[in-house]
C-alpha positions, -999 to 999 in steps of 0.1 A, spaced: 145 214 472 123 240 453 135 227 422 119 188 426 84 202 428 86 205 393 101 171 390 82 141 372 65 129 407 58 158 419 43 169 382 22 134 386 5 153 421 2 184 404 -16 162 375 -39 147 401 -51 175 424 -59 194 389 -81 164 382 -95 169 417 -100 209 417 -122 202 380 -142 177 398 -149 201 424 -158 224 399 -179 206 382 -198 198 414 -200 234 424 -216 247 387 -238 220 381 -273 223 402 -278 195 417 -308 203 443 -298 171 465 -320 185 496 -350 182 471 -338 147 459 -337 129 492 -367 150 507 -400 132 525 -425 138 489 -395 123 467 -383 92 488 -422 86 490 -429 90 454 -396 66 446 -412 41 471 -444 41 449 -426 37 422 -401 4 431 -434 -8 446 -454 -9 412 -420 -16 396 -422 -49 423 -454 -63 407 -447 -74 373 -476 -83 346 -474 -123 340 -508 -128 322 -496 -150 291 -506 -123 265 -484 -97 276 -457 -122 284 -459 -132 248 -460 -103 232 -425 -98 256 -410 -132 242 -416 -116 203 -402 -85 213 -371 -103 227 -364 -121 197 -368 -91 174 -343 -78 201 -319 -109 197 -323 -108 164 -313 -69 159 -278 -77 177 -270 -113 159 -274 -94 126 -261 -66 135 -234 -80 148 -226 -102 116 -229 -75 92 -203 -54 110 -180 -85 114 -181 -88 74 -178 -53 68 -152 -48 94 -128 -73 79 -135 -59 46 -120 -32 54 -98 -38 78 -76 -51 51 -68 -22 33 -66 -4 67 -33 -24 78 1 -29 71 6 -70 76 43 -69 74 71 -36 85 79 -26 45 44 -29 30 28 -4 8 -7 6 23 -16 36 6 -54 29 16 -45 21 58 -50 60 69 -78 69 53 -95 35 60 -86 41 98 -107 75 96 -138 60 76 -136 32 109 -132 61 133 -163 82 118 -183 53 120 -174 43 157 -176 80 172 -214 77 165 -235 60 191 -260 36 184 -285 62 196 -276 88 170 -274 63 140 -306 50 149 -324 84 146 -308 93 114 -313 60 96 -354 61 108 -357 92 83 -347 65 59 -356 29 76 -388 40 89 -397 28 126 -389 -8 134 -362 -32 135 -343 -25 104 -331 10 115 -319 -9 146 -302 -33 131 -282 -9 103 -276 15 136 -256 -14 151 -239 -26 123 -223 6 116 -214 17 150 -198 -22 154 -185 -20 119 -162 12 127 -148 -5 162 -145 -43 148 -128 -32 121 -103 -14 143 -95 -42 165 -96 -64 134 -71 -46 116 -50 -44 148 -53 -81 148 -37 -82 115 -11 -61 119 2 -81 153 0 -114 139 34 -133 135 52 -128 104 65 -160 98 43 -177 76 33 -148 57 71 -139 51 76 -173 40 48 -173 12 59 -142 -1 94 -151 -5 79 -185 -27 58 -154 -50 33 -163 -33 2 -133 -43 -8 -114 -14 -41 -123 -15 -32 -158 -8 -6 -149 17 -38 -131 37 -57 -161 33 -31 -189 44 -9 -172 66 -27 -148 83 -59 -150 82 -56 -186 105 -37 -170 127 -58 -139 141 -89 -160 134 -95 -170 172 -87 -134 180 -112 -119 154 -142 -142 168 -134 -134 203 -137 -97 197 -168 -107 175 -187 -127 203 -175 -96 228 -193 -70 210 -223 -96 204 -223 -90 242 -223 -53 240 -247 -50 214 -277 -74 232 -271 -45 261 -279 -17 225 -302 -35 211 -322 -34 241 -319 4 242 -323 15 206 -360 9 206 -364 35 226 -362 56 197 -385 37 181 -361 11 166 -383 -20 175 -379 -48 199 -377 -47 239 -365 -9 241 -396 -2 216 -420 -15 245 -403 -1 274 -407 36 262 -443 31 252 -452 13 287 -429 39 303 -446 66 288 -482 57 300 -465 52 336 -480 12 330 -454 -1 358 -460 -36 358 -459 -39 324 -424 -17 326 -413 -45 353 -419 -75 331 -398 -60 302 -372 -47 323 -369 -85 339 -366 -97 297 -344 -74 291 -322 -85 322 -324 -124 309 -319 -116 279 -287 -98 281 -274 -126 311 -281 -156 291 -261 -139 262 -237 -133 279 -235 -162 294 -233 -182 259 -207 -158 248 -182 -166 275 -186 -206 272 -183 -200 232 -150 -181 242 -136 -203 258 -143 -232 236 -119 -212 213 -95 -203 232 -84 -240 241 
């Protein structure tokens, strides 16, 4: 009997009340004051707050300087979003092997140039590409396209490298150039796949977009920190409800877009 506590299911309990004793840690050295959160003055000054927050600003010049900022928003992610599905297949090429006995002296360190550039957030590109960009939507835009460039090109490159090898197999035993083999054989077969993932992180991106003006990367997140920052509620409410419409009715064209192609 003593012996099966160190057996595999009982290793999986020990695994999981080791996960539980660092959450309990965590709880216990972290100071969270939750007597002064949920006190009177703090539920009273959150009540003021949802209650300005319930008022939004609808005069027509506000709401269209909100529409511009939206599409400057929209705009950030659909280029974005292009650049790093170009740049992602560029070099998701050289960063896969598209059949078991290929030569791909390029696929590792291609994998860590994609890796590099997905580890960054959004956030952090955005402030080091203002030094250079300067405020407004072009330092958003770059920020996204990198970030997106470094995880489409992953998934892209996966794509490749889980096709069927068939077709391809078949060119190349005609002498068929590889090149060609790419663009005939396997490149029509991981398209659907590679516009699925591209329309997914179109999705994501909307959500960054939104965010990165925060740092003064234009758009939406550019007029909620400045309306946030003079405590102007209303006018915080009527971008938060753009940003929220925004980011639903992209999503919502996304998914019908998806499943046009996966029919």
């Amino acid at each position: 009997m003593p012996a099966r506590l160190f057996g595999w299911r009982c290793g999986a309990c020990w695994t999981v009340l080791a996960v539980l004793a660092l959450v309990v840690a965590s709880f216990a050295t972290l100071d969270l004051q939750w007597a002064r959160f949920f006190s009177a003055d703090a539920m009273g000054r959150m009540g003021r707050f949802l209650a300005e927050l319930l008022h939004p600003n609808f005069d027509w010049s506000f709401v269209k300087r909100v529409l511009a900022a939206s599409l400057e928003t929209l705009a950030m992610s659909g280029v974005g979003t292009l650049l790093a599905a170009l740049f992602g297949l560029l070099l998701a090429v050289p960063a896969s092997r598209p059949y078991a006995d290929a030569r791909a002296p390029w696929r590792h360190p291609t994998r860590l140039l994609l890796n590099a550039l997905r580890s960054i957030p959004e956030l952090v590109w955005a402030a080091l590409l203002l030094i250079s960009a300067g405020l407004g939507p072009l330092a958003g835009t770059l920020a996204l396209a990198m970030h997106t460039t470094g995880v489409l090109g992953r998934l892209f490159a996966e794509a490749i490298e889980n096709a069927p090898p068939g077709p391809g197999f078949a060119l190349r035993t005609q002498g068929v150039p590889g090149g060609r083999v790419f663009l005939y054989a396997t490149l029509p077969q991981v398209l659907p796949q590679l516009l699925s993932y591209t329309l997914y992180r179109w999705e994501n991106n909307i959500r960054a977009a939104a965010v990165l003006g925060v740092v003064g990367a234009g758009g939406l997140g550019q007029m909620l920190s400045f309306h946030m920052g003079l405590f102007q509620m209303r006018e915080t409410s009527t971008v938060l409800i753009a940003m929220i419409l925004l980011v639903a009715l992209v999503d919502l064209g996304s998914y019908f877009l998806r499943r046009a192609l996966s029919r």
